[in-house]
C-alpha positions as CSV (number, residue, x, y, z in Angstrom):
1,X,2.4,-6.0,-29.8
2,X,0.5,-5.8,-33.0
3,X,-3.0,-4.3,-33.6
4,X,-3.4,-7.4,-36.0
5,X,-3.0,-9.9,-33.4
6,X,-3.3,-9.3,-29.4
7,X,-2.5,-12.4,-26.7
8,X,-5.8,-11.3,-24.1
9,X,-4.1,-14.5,-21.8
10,X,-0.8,-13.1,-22.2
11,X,-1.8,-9.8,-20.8
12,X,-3.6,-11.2,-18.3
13,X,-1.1,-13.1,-16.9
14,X,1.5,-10.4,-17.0
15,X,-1.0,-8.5,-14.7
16,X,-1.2,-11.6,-12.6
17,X,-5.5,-11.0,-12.9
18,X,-7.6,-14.1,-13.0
19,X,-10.1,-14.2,-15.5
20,X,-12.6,-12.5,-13.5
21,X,-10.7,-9.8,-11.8
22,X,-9.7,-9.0,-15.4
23,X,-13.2,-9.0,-16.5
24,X,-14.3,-6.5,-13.4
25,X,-10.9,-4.0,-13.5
26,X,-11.0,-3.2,-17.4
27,X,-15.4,-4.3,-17.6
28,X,-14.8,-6.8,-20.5
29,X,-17.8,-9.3,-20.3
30,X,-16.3,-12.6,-18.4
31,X,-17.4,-14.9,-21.4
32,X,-15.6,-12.6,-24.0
33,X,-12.9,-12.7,-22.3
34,X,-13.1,-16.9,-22.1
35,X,-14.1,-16.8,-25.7
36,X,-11.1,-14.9,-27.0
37,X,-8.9,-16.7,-24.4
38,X,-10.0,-19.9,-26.1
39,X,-9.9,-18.8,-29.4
40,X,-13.6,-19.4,-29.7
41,X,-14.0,-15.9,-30.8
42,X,-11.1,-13.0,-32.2
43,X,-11.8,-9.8,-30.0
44,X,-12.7,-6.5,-33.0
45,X,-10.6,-3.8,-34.2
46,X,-11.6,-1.7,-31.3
47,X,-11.1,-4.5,-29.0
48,X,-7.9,-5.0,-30.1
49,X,-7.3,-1.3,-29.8
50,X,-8.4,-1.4,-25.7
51,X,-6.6,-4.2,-25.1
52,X,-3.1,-2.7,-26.7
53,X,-4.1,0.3,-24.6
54,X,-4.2,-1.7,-21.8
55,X,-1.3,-3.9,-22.3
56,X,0.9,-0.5,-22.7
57,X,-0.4,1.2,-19.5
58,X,-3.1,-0.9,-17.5
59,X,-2.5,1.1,-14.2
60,X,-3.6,4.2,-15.8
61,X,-6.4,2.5,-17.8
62,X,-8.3,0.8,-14.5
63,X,-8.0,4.3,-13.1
64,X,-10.1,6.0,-16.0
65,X,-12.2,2.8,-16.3
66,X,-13.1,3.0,-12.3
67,X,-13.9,6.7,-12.7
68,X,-10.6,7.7,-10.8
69,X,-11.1,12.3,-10.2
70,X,-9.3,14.2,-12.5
71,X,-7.5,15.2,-10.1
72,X,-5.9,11.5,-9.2
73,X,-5.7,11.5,-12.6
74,X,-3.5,15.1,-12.8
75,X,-1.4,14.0,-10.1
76,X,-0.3,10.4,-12.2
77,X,0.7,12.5,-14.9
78,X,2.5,15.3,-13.3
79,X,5.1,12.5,-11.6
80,X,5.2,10.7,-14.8
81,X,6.7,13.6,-16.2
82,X,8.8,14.5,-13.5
83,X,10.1,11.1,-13.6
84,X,10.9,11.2,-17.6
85,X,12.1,14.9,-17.0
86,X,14.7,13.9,-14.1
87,X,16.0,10.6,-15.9
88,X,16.6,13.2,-18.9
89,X,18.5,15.8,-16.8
90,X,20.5,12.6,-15.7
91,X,21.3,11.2,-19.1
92,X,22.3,14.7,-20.3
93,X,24.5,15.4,-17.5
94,X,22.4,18.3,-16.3
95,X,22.9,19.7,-12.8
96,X,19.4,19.0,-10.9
97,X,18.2,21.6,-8.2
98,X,17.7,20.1,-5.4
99,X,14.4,22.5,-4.4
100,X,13.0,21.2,-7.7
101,X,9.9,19.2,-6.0
């Protein structure tokens, strides 16, 4: 997805979101959201920014955006890693422990 150009309907729909549950989870005004939708209006460079933000990880984003504890927040990251750490060991062959939590 380029900066240049962002499909708002396209990431919508890939979220399965209505326009208005859209509009609430990530607090884009509901006519913006028609307006750049319908090509009325281009969202701005920092639009376009949030909305490739979004589009890469919207789980994490509606967390932040909902004012999710840090500690929620912690936890996300700390399996992520876990997760790219284990598929890793697996692609490398290594031996994983099986008391590694």
């Amino acid at each position: 997805m380029s900066l240049d150009r962002v499909d708002v309907a396209e990431i919508r729909r890939r979220l399965m979101l209505s326009q208005g549950a859209f509009a609430r989870r990530y607090g884009v005004p509901l006519p913006t959201l028609r307006n750049w939708e319908r090509g009325k209006r281009r969202p701005d460079a920092t639009a376009r920014a949030y909305l490739t933000v979004i589009a890469r990880d919207a789980g994490r984003v509606a967390l932040v955006y909902a004012g999710a504890p840090a500690a929620a927040l912690t936890r996300l990251a700390i399996r992520e890693l876990r997760l790219a750490l284990d598929t890793a060991d697996r692609e490398a062959g290594a031996f994983i422990s099986p008391d590694r939590p």
